[in-house]
Each structure stands twice: as structure tokens, then as C-alpha cells.
N, C-alpha and C positions, 0 to 999 in steps of 0.2 A: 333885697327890695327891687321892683320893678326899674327900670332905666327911665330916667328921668324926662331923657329927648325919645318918646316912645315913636315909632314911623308913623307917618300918615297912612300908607299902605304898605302893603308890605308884593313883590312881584309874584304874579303869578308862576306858577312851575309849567301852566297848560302853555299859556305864554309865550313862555321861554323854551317849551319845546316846539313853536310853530315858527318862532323865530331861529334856532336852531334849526332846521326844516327846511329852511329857507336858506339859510348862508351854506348848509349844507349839497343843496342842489342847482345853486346859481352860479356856480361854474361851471354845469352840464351844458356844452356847446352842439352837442349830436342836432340832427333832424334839421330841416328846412323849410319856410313857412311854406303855404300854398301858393302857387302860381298859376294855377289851371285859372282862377277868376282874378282878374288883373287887378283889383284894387285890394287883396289880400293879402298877395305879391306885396306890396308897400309895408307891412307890418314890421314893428322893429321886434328882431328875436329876441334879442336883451330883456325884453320883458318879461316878469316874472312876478305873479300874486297869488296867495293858498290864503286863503279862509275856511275856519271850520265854523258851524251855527251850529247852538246847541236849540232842541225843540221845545226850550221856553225862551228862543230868542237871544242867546247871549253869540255875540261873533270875536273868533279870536284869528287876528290875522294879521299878514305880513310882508311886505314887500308891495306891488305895486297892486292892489287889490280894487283901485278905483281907478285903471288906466279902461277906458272905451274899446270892444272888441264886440262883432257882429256872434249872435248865439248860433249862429249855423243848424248844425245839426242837431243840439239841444235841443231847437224846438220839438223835435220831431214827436216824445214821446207825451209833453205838454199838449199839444194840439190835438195828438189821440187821445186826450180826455177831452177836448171840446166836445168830438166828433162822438164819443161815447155817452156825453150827455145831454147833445144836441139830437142824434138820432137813436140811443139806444144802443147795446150790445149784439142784440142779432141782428140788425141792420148792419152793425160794422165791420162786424165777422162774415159776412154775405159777401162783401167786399173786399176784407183784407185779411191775413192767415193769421196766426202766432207762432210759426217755427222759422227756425234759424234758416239762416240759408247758407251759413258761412262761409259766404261771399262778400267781396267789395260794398263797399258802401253804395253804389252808382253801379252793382249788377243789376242784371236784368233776370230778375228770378221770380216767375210766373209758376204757377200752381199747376201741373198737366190735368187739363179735363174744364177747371172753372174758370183760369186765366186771372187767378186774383194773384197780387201779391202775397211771399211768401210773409211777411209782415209789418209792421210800419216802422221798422226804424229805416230799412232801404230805402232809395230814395224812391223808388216805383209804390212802394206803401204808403209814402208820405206825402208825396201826389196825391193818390189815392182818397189818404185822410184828407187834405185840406179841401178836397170836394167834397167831403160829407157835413162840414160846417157853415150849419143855415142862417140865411138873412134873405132879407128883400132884395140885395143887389150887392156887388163888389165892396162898396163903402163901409157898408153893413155888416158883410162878414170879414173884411178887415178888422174894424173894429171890433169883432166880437174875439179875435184873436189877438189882436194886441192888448185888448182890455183885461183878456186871461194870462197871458205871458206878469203880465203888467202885476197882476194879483199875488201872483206865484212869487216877482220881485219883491214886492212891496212897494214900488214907487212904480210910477207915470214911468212909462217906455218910448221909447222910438225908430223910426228906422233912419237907418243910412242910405240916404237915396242913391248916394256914390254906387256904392256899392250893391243894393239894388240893379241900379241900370246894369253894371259891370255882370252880375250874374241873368240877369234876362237876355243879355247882347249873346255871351257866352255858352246861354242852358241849351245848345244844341242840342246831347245827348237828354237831356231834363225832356226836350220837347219833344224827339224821338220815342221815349216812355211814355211821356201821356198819350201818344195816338196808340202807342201800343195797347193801352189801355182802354181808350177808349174804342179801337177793335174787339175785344174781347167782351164788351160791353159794361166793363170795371166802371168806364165812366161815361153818363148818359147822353153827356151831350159835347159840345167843343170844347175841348182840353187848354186851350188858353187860359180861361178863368182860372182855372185849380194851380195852373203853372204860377200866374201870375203871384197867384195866395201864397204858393210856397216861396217864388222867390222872397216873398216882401216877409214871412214869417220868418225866413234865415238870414234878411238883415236887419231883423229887430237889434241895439244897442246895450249890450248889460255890460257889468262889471264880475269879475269875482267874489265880489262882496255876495251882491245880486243872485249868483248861481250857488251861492252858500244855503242862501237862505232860499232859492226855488227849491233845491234837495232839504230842506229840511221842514217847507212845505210839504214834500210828498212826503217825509218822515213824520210829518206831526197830523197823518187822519186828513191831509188835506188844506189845512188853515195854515194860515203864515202865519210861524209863531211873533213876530216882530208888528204888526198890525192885528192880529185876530180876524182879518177877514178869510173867509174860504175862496178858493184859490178852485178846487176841483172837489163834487160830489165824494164822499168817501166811500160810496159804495163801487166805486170806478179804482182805486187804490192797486186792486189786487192785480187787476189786467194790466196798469200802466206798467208795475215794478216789475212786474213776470216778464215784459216784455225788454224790458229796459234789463233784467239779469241774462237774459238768453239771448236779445240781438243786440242789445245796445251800444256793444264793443265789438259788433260788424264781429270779419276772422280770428278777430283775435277775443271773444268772446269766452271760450272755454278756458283759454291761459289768464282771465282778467278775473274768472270765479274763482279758481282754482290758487290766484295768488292775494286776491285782494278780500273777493268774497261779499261784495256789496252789489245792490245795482246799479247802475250808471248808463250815463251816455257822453260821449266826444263830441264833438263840434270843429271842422278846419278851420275854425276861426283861431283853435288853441285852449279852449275851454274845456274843460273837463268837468262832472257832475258825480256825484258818489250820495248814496243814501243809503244809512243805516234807521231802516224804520222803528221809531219810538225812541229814537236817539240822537241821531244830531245827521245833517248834510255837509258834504265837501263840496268846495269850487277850488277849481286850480286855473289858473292862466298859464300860458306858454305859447307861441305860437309856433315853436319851430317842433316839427311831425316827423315820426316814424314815416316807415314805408305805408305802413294800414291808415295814416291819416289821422293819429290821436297822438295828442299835445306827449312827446319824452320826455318833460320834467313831471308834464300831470299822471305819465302814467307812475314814475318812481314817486313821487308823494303819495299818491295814493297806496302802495304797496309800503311802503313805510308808515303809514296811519296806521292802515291796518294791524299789521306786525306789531307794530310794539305800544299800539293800545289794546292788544285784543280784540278787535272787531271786526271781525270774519264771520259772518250770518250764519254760517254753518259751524260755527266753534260757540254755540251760544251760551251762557251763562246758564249756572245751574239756577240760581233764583235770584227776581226778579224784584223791583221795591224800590223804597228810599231807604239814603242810606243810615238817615239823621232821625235816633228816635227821641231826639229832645236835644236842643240850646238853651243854655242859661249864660249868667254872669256869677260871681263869687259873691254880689250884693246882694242878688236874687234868694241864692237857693246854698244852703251849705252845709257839711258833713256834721255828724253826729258826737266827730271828735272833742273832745273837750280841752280848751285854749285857756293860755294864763291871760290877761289883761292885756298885757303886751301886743301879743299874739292878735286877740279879737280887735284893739287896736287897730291894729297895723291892716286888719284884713277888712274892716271899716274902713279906710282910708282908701285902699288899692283892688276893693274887691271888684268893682265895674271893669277894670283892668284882664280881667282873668276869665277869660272865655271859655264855654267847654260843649262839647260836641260828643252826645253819648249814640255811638253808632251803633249802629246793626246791621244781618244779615251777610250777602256776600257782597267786596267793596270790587269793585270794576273800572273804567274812566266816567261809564255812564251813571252811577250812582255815587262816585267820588268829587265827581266833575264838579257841582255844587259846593259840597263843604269850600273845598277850595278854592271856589266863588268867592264864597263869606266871607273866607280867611285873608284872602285878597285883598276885597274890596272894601270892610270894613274900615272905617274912617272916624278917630283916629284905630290905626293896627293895634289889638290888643296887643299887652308886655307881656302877658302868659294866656296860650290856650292849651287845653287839654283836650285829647281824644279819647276815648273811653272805649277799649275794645271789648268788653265784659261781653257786647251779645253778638261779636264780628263771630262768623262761622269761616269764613274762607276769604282772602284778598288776590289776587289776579297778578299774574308779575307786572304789567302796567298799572296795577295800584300800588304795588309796592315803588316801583321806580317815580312814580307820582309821590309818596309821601317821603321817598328818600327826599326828592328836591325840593317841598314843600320843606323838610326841617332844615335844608340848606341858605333856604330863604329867608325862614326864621331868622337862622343867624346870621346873615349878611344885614340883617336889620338890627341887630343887639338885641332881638325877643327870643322868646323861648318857648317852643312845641314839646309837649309833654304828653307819650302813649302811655295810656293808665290800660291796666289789667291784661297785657295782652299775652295770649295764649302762648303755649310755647311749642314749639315744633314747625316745619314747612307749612305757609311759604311764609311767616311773620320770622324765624331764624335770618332770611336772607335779607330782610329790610336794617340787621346792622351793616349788613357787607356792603346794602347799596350807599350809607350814608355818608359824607367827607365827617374823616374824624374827626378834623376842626371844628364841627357846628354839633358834634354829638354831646 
């Protein structure tokens, strides 16, 4: 018979691997925050927040994910969608390149011949951009950028004026580029304006939470999945992530594809941004930086996301879907078997109890991600679900390690996860190895 005191919910296994994630990397002391802009310098390195957003909106996160931190260089590839659907793409391309320059963030990498930047995550590009975002006057294209940043979050934004002034007092080299710039004729008229836009777009104010959910804006066509509003044109998508996989991680660009496999961008604030499109975005905090200027805890979570979820852009899934080709109850819907009195009984009684999840195709994080949702959050936790792998063709070893801790969870709850039909051979053999005997 079902357990009487059946759970309210039962824990997530996604969870408890972001939580795990976490206690895992929060004794990484490496790196040092920024000093170069003196109110940055103040940041406590201690800090540490990872959230993942899935792209209908669900956020799973851990540690300090709503501590205040300036998006710095984040903005850079957000605001090249202003500028993309404020003036167009040959217009912006007339202006700024899209190849790497695999240089510093703060080189100075001009195009020989046209003098444009080499693209807009540098910071010569990003200049660039925020002079191609129209309005009638400063106030106006302010706004037109914080309103978009703002969209991308989901909530009202702001800047840190501290911090502002600190990077205007400081943007020696910042102001050095833009006359550069506006020599070559990149920009048409006094470079002031544009400087100003960029400082005040790199002290826009988000959190981790925040930068979850901007990546999983550009993951989800555009729209925050958390508001449904659009954030950026989706026919602008292709240029932002191309840009943001090839410069977004500045020199360390090709070692960031090659381990992690997503696009992204850093910020010296300590932010980190990751986007698996049609799938879910990363935010990471940290503020203490490598030599290249990108958050050391955010670059090790993100290389661990990837890895043992499988989500490396280029290791892509064979097929694509949902994973869930029907939910019932045992009240609902029930087998052909034929039951003594007792039996029908008793399954009258307990059958709303008895959840079942008949899957298909191939199971992954991102197609698995959901069931586990359900399983979770279901209120009260069913005392029996069943998963039904009758039309599973393939599970992913981060599905399998997902549904080992799923039936761990089960049993830390006194319920019971039950796989009907499942095929026999690699990789469903290894899902008894992964599971603790106790809860099998």
C-alpha cells in the first residue's frame, strides 16, 4: 500500500546538482577582483551565485544569486542587438566586423584599410555599437538601452552611478579608442556621447538570477521566457550568438568552445553569461578573475554544466522533441489486467496516487529537464510514479545520472519510481550502477 505520510514534494535532483555546484566550487580562492576601475576594486570575492533558466522560465539556483553586481561587459552583445535593430545589419557591419581578434578585451584591433573594429565584443566595437543606437538626444538613447537590457532581465534596471562616475573618471584608454575611432571615421562625430553610453551601459545593476534569464532570453527566439515579452528582434539572434561564440570569451575564446561549447560572454564585474539556444541560459557570479578578465569560479561551472549535462553545441542530440508522450493517474486510465475485488478496490482508493509518465524518443537534460519538474513539484508528491520507456530510443549519460538521483529522491521520501519496459542494453544497463542500492 502506498505510505500514508506521502511528501509534499519530493527534491529536485536538478536541484541538488546546482546546489552540489556550488558547495563544490566555493572554496575556489584563485583570481582577484578588478582594480583597474576603483569602485570594482570594493567587490567582496566571497561572493558566489550560479543559476540555470530553463526557456519556459523555470530558474534553478544557488548561493548568492540576488547579490548586486555592475553587467560590464555583458552588455556588449545585448546592445549589438539595439544597434542591429535600430539601424539594420549593413549599416552595422559598415561599422563594426565579426572576427575574433584574439586579443584583450581593451585591445586596440582596427581592421587595415576600413579602420572599423575587428568586432563588438572589444571594447573598440562596443564604442562603436553604442553610437549606432538612435534617439533624439542622450536621455533617449539611454533609455532606449536600459529599457532593452531591462527586457532581456525581466525586471526595471539601473545603473550604479558610483560606479559610473568611477569608470568615466578612469576610461582614459576607453577615450583614447573612441578618437581613434572617430579618426578613421567609425564615428561621425565627438566620441564623448558614445563613451558616455557605454560607460553608463557597463554600470547597468543585475544579479545572477537576471543574467540566467538574459541567456535564456537569447535562448528562447528572443522573448524572456519569465514575462513573455521580446527582448530583441529574432531575426537579429543569429549575428548576436555568432558573435558572442567567436569573441565573446575575448583570448580565451577558442579554449571556452572547445571545453564548454556554448556561447557566452564575461563581464569584470564577475558575471558570466552561457546560452544554449532552444534550451536553457547560465548566469554565474564571481568576482575574483583570471589573467584574461573572466569570473574563475564562472569559468569552472560553466565547464562542469556543460560536461555532465551534455551540452556542448557541437555534441548535439540525435533527436529532438518532448519527452512526455502522455501523463495520467491510476484513476484516470488503467491496464487491461484483470483484478479480484480486492485488488480494484484498493486501486479505487489509491489510484490518484500513482503517476505515470509514458516517454519517448531520446531523453537528454533538456527533454528530461521537465518530467522532473512534475515529479518535483507535484503537490502533494505522488506515493508511486511510473516511467514508461516502451518508446525511449536512447538516454544520454546525464539522463541517466539524472534519473539515478531522481529514484534516490524517491526514496529519501518513502515513495516509489518505478521504470516500466525499459529496453535492455547501453546506456539504460548503466542506470542500475548509477543508482544507491538503498533506494533501488
Amino acid at each position: 500500500m502506498p505510505p500514508t505520510d506521502a511528501p509534499h514534494h519530493l527534491d529536485s535532483p536538478i536541484q541538488a546538482f546546482v546546489d552540489a555546484l556550488h558547495a563544490r566550487f566555493a572554496g575556489l580562492t584563485d583570481g582577484r577582483v578588478a582594480d583597474y576601475i576603483p569602485e570594482l576594486a570594493k567587490a567582496d570575492a566571497s561572493k558566489f551565485g550560479i543559476a540555470i533558466a530553463t526557456v519556459d522560465g523555470r530558474v534553478y539556483e544557488a548561493g548568492d544569486t540576488r547579490a548586486p553586481f555592475t553587467i560590464q561587459s555583458i552588455s556588449k552583445p545585448l546592445v549589438y542587438g539595439v544597434a542591429l535593430e535600430d539601424c539594420g545589419a549593413e549599416r552595422v557591419r559598415a561599422s563594426i566586423g565579426v572576427e575574433p581578434s584574439g586579443d584583450a578585451f581593451n585591445s586596440i584591433s582596427l581592421e587595415a584599410g576600413t579602420g572599423r573594429p575587428l568586432n563588438p565584443m572589444i571594447n573598440a566595437g562596443a564604442i562603436a555599437t553604442s553610437s549606432l543606437v538612435q534617439g533624439a538626444d542622450r536621455d533617449t538613447r539611454l533609455a532606449r538601452v536600459v529599457g532593452a537590457l531591462s527586457a532581456y532581465a525581466g525586471r526595471p534596471l539601473a545603473i550604479d552611478e558610483a560606479v559610473f562616475e568611477s569608470e568615466r573618471s578612469t576610461g582614459h584608454r576607453n577615450r583614447a579608442i573612441g578618437h581613434l575611432l572617430r579618426n578613421h571615421g567609425i564615428l561621425a562625430d565627438d566620441p564623448e556621447p558614445a563613451l558616455e553610453l557605454y560607460f553608463r551601459q557597463c554600470s547597468v545593476v543585475v544579479d545572477a538570477r537576471d543574467l540566467a534569464l538574459v541567456a535564456a532570453t537569447l535562448a528562447n527566439g528572443g522573448v524572456n521566457p519569465a514575462t513573455g515579452q521580446r527582448a530583441v528582434a529574432a531575426e537579429h539572434l543569429g549575428a548576436i550568438l555568432s558573435v558572442m561564440t567567436t569573441c565573446g570569451m575575448y583570448d580565451f575564446a577558442g579554449e571556452w568552445v572547445a571545453r564548454v561549447g556554448m556561447p557566452a560572454k564575461s563581464g569584470v564585474g564577475g558575471g558570466i553569461v552561457a546560452v544554449l539556444p532552444g534550451q536553457l541560459g547560465i548566469g554565474v557570479y564571481s568576482p575574483a578573475l583570471d589573467a584574461r578578465g573572466n569570473s574563475v569560479r564562472g569559468v569552472k561551472v560553466c565547464e562542469a554544466i556543460s560536461a555532465e549535462l551534455g551540452l556542448h553545441f557541437l555534441q548535439p542530440p540525435r533527436v529532438a522533441g518532448v519527452a512526455v508522450r502522455a501523463r495520467y493517474d491510476g484513476a484516470q486510465v488503467r491496464s487491461k489486467r484483470r483484478r479480484t475485488g480486492a485488488e480494484a478496490a484498493l486501486l479505487d482508493r489509491h489510484g490518484a496516487s500513482i503517476v505515470v509518465h509514458e516517454l519517448q524518443g531520446d531523453l537528454r537534460f533538456a527533454t528530461l529537464e521537465p518530467v522532473i519538474r512534475a515529479l518535483s513539484e507535484d503537490t502533494p508528491a505522488p506515493a508511486f510514479a511510473v516511467l514508461d520507456f516502451k518508446r525511449v530510443a536512447h538516454a544520454d549519460a546525464a539522463a541517466v545520472r539524472l534519473l539515478a538521483r531522481l529514484v534516490e529522491a524517491f526514496g529519501r521520501r518513502g515513495a516509489h519510481l518505478v521504470f516500466s519496459r525499459v529496453r535492455r542494453g547501453s546506456p539504460f544497463d548503466a542506470l542500475a550502477a548509477e543508482v544507491d542500492a538503498h533506494h533501488v
